[in-house]
C-alpha positions as CSV (number, residue, x, y, z in Angstrom):
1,X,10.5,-13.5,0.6
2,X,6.4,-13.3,1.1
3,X,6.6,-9.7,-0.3
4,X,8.8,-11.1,-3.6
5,X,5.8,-13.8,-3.5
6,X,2.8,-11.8,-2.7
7,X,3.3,-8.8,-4.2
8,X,5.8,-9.4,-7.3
9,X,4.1,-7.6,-9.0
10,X,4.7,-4.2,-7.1
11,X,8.4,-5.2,-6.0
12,X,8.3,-5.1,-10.0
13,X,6.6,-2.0,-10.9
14,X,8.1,0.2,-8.1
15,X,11.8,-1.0,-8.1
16,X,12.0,0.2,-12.1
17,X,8.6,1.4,-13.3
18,X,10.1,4.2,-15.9
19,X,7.6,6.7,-16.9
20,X,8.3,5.3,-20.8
21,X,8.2,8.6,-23.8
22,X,5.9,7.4,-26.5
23,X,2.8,8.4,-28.1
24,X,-0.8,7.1,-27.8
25,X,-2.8,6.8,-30.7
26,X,-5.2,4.8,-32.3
27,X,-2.4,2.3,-33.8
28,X,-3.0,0.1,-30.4
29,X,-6.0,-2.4,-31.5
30,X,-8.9,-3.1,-29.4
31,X,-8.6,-5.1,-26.1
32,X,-4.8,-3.5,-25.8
33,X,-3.6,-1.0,-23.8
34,X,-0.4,-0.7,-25.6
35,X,1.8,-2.0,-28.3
36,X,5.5,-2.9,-27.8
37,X,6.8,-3.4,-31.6
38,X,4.6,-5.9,-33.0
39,X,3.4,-7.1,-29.9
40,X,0.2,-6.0,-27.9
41,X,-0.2,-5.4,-24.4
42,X,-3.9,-6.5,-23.8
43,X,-6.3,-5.1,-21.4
44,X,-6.7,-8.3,-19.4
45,X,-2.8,-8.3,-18.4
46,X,-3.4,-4.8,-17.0
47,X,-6.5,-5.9,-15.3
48,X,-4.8,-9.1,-13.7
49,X,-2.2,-6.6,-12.0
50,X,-4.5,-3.9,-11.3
51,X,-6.8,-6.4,-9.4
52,X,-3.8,-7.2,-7.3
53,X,-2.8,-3.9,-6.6
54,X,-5.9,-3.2,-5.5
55,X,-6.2,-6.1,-3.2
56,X,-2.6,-4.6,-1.5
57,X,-5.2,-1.9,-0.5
58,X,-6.8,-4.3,1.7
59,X,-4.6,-5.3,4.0
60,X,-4.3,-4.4,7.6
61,X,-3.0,-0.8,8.7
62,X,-2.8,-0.3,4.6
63,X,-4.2,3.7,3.1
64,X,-7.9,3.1,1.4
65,X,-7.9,2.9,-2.3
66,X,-7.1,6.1,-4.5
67,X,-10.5,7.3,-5.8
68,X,-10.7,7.1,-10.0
69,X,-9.9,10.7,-11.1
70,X,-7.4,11.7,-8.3
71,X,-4.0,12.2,-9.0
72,X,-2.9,9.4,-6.5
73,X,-5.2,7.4,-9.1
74,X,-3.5,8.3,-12.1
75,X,0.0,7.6,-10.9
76,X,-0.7,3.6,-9.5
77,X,-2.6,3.3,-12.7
78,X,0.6,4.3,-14.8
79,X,2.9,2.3,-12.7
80,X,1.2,-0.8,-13.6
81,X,1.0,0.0,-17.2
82,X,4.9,0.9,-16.5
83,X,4.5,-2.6,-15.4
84,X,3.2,-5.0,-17.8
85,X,4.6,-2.6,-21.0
86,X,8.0,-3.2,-19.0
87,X,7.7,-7.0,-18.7
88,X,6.8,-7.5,-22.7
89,X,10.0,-4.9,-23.8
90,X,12.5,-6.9,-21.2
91,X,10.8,-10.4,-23.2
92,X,11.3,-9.1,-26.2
93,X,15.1,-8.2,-25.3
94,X,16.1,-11.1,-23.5
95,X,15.4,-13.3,-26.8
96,X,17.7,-10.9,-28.6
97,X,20.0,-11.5,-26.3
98,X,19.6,-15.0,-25.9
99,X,18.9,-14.9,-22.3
100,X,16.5,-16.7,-21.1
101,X,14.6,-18.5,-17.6
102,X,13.9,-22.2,-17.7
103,X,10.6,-23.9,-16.1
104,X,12.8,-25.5,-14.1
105,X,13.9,-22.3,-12.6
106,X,10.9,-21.4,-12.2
107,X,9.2,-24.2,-10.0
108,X,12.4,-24.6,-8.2
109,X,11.8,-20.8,-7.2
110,X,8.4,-21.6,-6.4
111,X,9.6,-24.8,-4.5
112,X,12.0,-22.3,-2.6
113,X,9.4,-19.6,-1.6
114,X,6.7,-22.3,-0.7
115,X,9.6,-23.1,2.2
116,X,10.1,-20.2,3.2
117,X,6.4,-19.2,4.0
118,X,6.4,-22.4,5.5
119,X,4.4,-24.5,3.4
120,X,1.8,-25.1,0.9
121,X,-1.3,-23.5,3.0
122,X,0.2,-21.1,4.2
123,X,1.1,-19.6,0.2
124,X,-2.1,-20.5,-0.8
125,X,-3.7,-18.1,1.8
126,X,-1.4,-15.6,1.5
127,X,-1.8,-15.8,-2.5
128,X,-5.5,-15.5,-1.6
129,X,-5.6,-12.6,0.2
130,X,-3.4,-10.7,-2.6
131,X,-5.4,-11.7,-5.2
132,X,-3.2,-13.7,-6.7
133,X,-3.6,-17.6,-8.7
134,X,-0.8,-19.9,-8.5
135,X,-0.7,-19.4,-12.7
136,X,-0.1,-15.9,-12.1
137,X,2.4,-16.1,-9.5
138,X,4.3,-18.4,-11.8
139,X,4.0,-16.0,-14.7
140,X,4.6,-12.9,-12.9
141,X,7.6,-15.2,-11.1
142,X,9.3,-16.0,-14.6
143,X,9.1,-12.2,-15.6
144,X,10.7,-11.2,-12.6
145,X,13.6,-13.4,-13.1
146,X,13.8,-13.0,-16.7
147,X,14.4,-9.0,-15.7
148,X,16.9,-10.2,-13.0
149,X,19.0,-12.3,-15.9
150,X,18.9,-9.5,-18.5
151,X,20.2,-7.0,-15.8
152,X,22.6,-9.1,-14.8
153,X,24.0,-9.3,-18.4
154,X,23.7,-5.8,-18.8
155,X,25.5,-4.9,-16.0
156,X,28.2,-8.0,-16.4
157,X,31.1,-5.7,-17.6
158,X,30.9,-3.1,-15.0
159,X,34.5,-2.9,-13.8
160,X,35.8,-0.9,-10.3
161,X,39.3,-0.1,-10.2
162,X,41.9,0.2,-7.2
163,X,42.2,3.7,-8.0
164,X,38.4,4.5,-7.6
165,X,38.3,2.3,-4.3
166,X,41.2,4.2,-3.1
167,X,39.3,7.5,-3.6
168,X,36.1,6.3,-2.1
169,X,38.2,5.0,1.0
170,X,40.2,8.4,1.1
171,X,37.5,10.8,1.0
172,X,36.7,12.9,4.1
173,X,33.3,12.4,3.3
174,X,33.1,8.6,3.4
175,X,34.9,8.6,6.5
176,X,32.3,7.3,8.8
177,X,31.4,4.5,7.2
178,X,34.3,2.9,8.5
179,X,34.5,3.2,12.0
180,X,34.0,0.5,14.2
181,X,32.3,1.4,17.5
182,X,33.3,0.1,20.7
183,X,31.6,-2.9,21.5
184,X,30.6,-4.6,24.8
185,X,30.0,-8.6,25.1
186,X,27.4,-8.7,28.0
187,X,25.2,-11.2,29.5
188,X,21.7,-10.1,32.1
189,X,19.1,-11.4,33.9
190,X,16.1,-9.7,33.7
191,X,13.7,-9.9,36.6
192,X,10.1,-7.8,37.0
193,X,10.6,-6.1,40.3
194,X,13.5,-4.7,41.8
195,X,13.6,-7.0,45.4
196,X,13.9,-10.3,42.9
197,X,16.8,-7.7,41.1
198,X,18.6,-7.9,44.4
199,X,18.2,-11.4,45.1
200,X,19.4,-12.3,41.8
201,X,22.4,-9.8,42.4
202,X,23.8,-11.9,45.4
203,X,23.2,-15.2,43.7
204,X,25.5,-14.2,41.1
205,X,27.8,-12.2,43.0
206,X,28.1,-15.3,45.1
207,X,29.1,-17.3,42.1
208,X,29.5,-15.9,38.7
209,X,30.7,-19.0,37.0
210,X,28.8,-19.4,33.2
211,X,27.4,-22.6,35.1
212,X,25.3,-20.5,37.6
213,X,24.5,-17.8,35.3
214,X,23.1,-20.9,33.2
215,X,20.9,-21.9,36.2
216,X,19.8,-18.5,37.5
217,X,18.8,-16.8,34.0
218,X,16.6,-20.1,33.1
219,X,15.0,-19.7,36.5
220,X,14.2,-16.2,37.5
221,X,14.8,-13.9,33.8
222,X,11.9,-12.9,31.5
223,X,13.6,-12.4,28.7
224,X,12.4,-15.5,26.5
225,X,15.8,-14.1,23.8
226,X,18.5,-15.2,27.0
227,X,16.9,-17.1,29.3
228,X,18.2,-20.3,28.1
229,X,21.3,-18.8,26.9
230,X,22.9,-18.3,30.0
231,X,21.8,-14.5,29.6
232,X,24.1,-13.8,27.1
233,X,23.5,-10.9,24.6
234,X,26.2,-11.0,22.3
235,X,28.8,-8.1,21.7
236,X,27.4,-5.1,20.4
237,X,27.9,-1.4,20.9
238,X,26.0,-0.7,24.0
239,X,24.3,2.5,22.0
240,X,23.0,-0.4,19.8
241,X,20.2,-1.3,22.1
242,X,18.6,1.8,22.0
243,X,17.8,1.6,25.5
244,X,19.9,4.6,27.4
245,X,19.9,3.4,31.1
246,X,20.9,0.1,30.1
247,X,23.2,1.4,27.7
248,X,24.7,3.7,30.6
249,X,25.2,0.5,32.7
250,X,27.1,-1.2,30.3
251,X,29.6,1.9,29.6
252,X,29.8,2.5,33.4
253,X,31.0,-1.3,34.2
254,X,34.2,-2.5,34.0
255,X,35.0,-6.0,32.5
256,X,34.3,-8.6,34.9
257,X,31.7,-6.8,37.0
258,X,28.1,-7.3,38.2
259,X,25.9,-4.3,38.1
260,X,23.6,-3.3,40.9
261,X,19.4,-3.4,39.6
262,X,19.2,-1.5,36.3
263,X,15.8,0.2,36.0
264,X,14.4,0.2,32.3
265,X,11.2,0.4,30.4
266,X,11.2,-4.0,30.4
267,X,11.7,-4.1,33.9
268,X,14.6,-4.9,36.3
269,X,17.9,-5.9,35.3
270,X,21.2,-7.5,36.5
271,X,24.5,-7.1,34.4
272,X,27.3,-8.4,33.8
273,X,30.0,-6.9,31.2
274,X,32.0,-9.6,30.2
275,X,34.6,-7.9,28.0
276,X,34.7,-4.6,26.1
277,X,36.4,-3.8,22.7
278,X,37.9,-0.7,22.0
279,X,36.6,1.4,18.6
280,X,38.7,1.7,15.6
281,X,38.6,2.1,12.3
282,X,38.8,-0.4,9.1
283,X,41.9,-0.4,7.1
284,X,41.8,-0.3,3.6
285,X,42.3,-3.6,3.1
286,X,39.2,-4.3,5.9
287,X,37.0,-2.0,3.6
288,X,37.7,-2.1,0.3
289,X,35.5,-5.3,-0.3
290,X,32.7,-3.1,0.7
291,X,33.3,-0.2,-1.1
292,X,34.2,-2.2,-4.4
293,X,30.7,-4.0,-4.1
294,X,28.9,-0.9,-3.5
295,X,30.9,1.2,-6.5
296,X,29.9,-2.0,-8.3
297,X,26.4,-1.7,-7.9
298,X,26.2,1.6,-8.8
299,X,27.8,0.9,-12.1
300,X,25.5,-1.5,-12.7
301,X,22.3,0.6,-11.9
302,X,23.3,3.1,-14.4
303,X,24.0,0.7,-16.7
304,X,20.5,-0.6,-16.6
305,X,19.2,2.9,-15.9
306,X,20.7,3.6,-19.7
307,X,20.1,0.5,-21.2
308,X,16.5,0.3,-20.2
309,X,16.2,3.9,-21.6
310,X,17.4,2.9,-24.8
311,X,15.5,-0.2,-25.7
312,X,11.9,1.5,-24.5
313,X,13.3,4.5,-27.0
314,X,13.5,2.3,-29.9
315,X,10.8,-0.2,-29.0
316,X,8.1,2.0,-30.6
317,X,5.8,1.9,-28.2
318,X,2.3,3.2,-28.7
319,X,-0.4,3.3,-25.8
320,X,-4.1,3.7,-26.2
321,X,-6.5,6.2,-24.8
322,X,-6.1,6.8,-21.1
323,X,-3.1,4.7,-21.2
324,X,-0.2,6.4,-21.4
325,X,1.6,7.5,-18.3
326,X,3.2,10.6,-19.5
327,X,-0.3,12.1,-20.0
328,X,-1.5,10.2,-16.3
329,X,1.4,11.3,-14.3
330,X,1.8,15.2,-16.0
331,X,1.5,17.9,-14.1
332,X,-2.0,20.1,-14.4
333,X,-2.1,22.7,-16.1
334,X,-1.9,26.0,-13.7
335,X,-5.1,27.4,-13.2
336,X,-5.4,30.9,-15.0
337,X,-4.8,33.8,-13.4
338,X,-8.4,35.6,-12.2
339,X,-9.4,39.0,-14.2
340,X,-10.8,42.1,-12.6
């Protein structure tokens, strides 16, 4: 949620920023960067984003800013116009279409994402840092939404039938993706040195019962995930934990056992393997849900894929000078070849 809130903006303009075909000229008027119809895309919009992309720079462990003039340069500045040229055709659209977002949407969005960065401050720091007003987060909020309905609608009649399910299950190829690996429900204590290993061992070899595993895992393990959980660790495929000598453990002990001290990287650990499932593979019936929602959303990525190229090709859109991202994101021109 805090990148959809801090950075709509980019989730925008890199999930579908389309390098759009038109021409520049001097039809755009001044204080535009583009027109989309009869509508202008003004300099100011551009600047808004390009401040915020900017300020993406900024954060921690993030690559420095591309220089003006480099090719990196020329290709974040024609995502953002992809951006904001994007969000007026999709407007433009969705009232042909009759599709619209309601304020109440809106601030019940913003209601939602406040929650979930947990609270007021804490969005208003983080919209801070980005660069980012509560206005713009509101507008750039709608717009994102408004793009969500219209590809929704577009997309609304993409159908999957049993026979392309079938296929997709029945291909060699796709095989894979339904296996179930074997998985192993386990529980551990985990101690820091191997003599507290061994004296946990012969506590619960004395008495496994859940009731002393309980009492010796809150006690003596480190583990602050399963320490008040009895040790427990779920069921999961023991390669899952990407950990191979505790994996090794867990494949090596039968249901029902306690392991000697398991050395790993965390430290010392006592295991018990409470019950293993064998692998297997999902029926049909098991996978087709899967594979029709994945079909499914392929289908409807094309379908947006071609409607979006259809309406930029008749929106007549016109970009001015040094705005239009065919020219910022060409190729050069190969240098000439040297003469004797």
């Amino acid at each position: 949620m805090k990148k959809v809130i801090v950075a709509a903006v980019l989730l925008g303009l890199l999930a579908s920023a389309l390098a759009f075909a038109a021409c520049g000229g001097n039809s755009v008027p001044a204080g535009a960067i583009a027109t989309v119809g009869d509508a202008t895309v003004t300099q100011e919009q551009f600047d808004q984003i390009w401040a915020q992309a900017k300020a993406s720079y900024s954060a921690e462990g993030a690559p420095p800013f591309p220089k003006e003039g480099t090719a990196d340069y020329d290709r974040l500045k024609a995502l953002v116009v992809n951006y904001v040229v994007q969000n007026e055709l999709i407007k433009q659209q969705a009232a042909d279409m009759n599709v619209t977002v309601t304020q109440q949407q809106v601030d019940e969005y913003i209601k939602q994402a406040t929650q979930q960065v947990g609270g007021q401050k804490k969005l208003d720091a983080l919209l801070k840092q980005q660069g980012v007003t509560m206005e713009q987060l509101k507008t750039q909020s709608e717009a994102r939404m408004l793009e969500d309905a219209v590809r929704a609608k577009v997309g609304a009649n993409a159908k999957v039938t049993e026979e392309q399910i079938k296929a997709y299950y029945n291909d060699p190829a796709n095989k894979a993706q339904f296996v179930v690996p074997e998985s192993v429900d386990a529980r551990h204590v985990l101690v820091a040195t191997k003599a507290k290993a061994e004296m946990v061992q012969k506590l619960l070899a004395a008495d496994p019962s859940a009731a002393n595993w309980a009492k010796v895992a809150k006690k003596y393990s480190i583990d602050p995930g399963t320490k008040d959980k009895g040790g427990s660790l779920g069921s999961r495929p023991p390669e899952a934990y990407n950990n191979p000598p505790f994996a090794k453990a867990l494949n090596s002990l039968k249901a029902g056992k306690i392991s000697q001290p398991v050395k790993t990287s965390f430290g010392w650990h006592i295991v018990e393997v409470l019950k293993k499932t064998p692998g297997s593979s999902k029926t049909f019936e098991e996978a087709k849900p899967m594979i029709e929602q994945s079909l499914k959303f392929q289908l409807q990525a094309k379908a947006w894929e071609t409607w979006l190229a259809d309406a930029q090709k008749q929106a007549n859109i016109l970009y001015a000078s040094g705005f239009d991202p065919k020219t910022l994101t060409a190729s050069p021109s190969p240098a000439p070849s040297p003469t004797s």
